[in-house]
C-alpha positions as CSV (number, residue, x, y, z in Angstrom):
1,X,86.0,59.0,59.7
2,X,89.8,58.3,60.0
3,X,91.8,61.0,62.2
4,X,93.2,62.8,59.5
5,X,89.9,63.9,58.3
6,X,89.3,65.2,61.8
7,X,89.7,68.9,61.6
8,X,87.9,72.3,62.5
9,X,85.3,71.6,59.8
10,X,84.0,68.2,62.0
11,X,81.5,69.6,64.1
12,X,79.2,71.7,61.4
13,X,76.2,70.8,59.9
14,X,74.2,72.1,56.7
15,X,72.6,74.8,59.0
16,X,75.4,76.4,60.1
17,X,76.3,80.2,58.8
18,X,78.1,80.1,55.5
19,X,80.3,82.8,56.8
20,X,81.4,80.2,59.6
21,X,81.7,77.5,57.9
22,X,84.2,79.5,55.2
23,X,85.9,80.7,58.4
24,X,86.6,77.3,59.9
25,X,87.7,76.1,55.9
26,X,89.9,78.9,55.6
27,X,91.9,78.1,58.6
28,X,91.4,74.6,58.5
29,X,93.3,74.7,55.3
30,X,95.8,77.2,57.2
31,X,96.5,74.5,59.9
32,X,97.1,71.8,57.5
33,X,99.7,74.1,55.3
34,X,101.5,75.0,58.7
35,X,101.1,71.9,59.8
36,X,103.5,70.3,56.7
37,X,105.7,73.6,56.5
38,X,106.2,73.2,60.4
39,X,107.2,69.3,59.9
40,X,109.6,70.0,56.6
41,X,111.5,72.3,58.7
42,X,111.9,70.1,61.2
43,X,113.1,67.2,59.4
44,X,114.6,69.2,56.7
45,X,116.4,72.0,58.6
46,X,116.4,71.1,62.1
47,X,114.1,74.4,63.0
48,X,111.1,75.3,64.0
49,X,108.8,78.4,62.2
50,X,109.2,80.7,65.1
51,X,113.0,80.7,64.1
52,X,112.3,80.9,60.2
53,X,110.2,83.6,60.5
54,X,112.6,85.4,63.1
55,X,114.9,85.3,60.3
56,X,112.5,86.3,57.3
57,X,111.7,89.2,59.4
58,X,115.6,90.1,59.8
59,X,116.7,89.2,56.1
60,X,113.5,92.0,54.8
61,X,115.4,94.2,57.0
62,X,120.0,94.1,56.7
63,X,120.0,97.3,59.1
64,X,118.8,95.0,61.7
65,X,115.3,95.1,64.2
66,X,114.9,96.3,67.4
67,X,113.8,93.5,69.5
68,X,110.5,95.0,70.2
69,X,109.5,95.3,66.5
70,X,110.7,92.1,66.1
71,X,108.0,91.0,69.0
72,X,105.1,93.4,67.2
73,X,105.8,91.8,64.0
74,X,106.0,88.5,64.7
75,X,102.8,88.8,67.5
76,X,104.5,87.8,70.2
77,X,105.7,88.1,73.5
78,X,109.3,90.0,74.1
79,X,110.5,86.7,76.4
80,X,109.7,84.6,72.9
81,X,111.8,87.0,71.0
82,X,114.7,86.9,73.5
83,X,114.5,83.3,73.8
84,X,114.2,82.5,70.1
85,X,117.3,84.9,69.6
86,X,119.1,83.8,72.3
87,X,119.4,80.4,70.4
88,X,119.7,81.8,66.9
89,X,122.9,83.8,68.2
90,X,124.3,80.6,69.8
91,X,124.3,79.8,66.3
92,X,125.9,82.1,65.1
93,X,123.1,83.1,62.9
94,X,122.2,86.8,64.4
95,X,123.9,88.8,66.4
96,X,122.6,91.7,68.8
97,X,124.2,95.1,69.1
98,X,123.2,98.2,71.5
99,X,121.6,101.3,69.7
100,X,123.9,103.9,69.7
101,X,121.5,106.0,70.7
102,X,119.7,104.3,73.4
103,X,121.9,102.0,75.2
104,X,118.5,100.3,76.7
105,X,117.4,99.2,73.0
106,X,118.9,96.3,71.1
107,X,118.8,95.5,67.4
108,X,118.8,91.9,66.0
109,X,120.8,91.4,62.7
110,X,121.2,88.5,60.9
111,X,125.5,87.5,60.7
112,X,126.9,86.6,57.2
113,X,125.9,82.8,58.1
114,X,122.2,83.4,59.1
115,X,121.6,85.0,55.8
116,X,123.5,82.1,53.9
117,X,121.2,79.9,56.2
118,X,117.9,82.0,55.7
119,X,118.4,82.2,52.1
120,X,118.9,78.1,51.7
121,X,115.6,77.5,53.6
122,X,113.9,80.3,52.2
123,X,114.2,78.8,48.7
124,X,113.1,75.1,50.1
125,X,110.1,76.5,51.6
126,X,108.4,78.4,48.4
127,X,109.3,75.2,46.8
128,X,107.4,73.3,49.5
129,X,104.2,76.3,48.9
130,X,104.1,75.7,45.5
131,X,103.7,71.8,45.8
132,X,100.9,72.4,48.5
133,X,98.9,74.9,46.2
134,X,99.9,72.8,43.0
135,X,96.0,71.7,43.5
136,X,94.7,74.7,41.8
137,X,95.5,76.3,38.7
138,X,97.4,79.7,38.0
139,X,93.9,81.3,37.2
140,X,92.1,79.4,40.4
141,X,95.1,80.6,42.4
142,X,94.5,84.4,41.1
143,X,90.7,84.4,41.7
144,X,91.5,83.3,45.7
145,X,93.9,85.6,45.9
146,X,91.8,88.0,44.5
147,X,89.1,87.4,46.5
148,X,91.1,86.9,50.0
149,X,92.0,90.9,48.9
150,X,88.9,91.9,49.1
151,X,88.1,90.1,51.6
152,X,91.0,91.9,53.8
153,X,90.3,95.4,52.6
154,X,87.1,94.6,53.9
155,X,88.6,93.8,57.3
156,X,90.7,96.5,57.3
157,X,88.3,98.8,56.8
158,X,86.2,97.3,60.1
159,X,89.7,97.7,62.1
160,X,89.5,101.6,61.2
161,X,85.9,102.1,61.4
């Protein structure tokens, strides 16, 4: 088997749970589309997706984050935030300001050139998604996204339960 077949899906066998093996499809297939969107904005952009999706979060939201959201909706730590920001104000892509209320909490907004920025990768990147789901046809692409629905509602419903 040559290395690139190597993946999550390797190590089953015909006995194993259909429920697991769909799991370890599902993110094996996750991997591999991160994997190519994670390399394109390397080479393309000179980024990484931390910092992309930093900026998606910011450009959804022009009065700015506080840096704890920002760490809630992006799963992970406050020290990533800061450090990820810390580099994308360098930039001159974001800049920080003090809540007037609460000198102790700081709010992340995306400068006139970070949203220039954002915008330019933003457009490569769904152009990148639609060549790695050009596999499957508009109606193929509806029933999987139908089905991954259902299949969250279904989750979400376990979370609340």
């Amino acid at each position: 088997m040559a290395s690139d077949d190597l993946d999550l899906e390797t190590r089953l066998s015909d006995d194993d749970h259909q429920a697991l093996r769909l799991w370890l499809r599902l993110l094996s297939c996750t991997t591999r589309v991160e994997d190519q969107i994670r390399q394109r904005l390397r080479q393309d952009f000179a980024t990484t997706l931390p910092r992309f999706d930093l900026l998606a979060q910011l450009e959804r939201h022009p009065d700015g984050l506080a840096m704890r959201e920002l760490s809630k909706r992006l799963m992970v730590t406050g020290g990533n935030v800061t450090g990820i920001t810390d580099q994308l104000e360098a930039e001159g892509l974001v800049l920080r300001e003090t809540h007037p209320s609460d000198r102790r909490s700081i709010t992340v907004k995306l400068t006139p050139q970070g949203r220039r920025q954002f915008k330019r990768m933003a457009a490569t990147h769904e152009g990148w998604i639609v060549e790695l789901f050009a596999g499957w046809s508009p109606a193929q692409k509806t029933q999987v996204y139908d089905l991954l629905a259902q299949l969250k509602t279904h989750l979400a419903q376990k979370d609340n339960a």
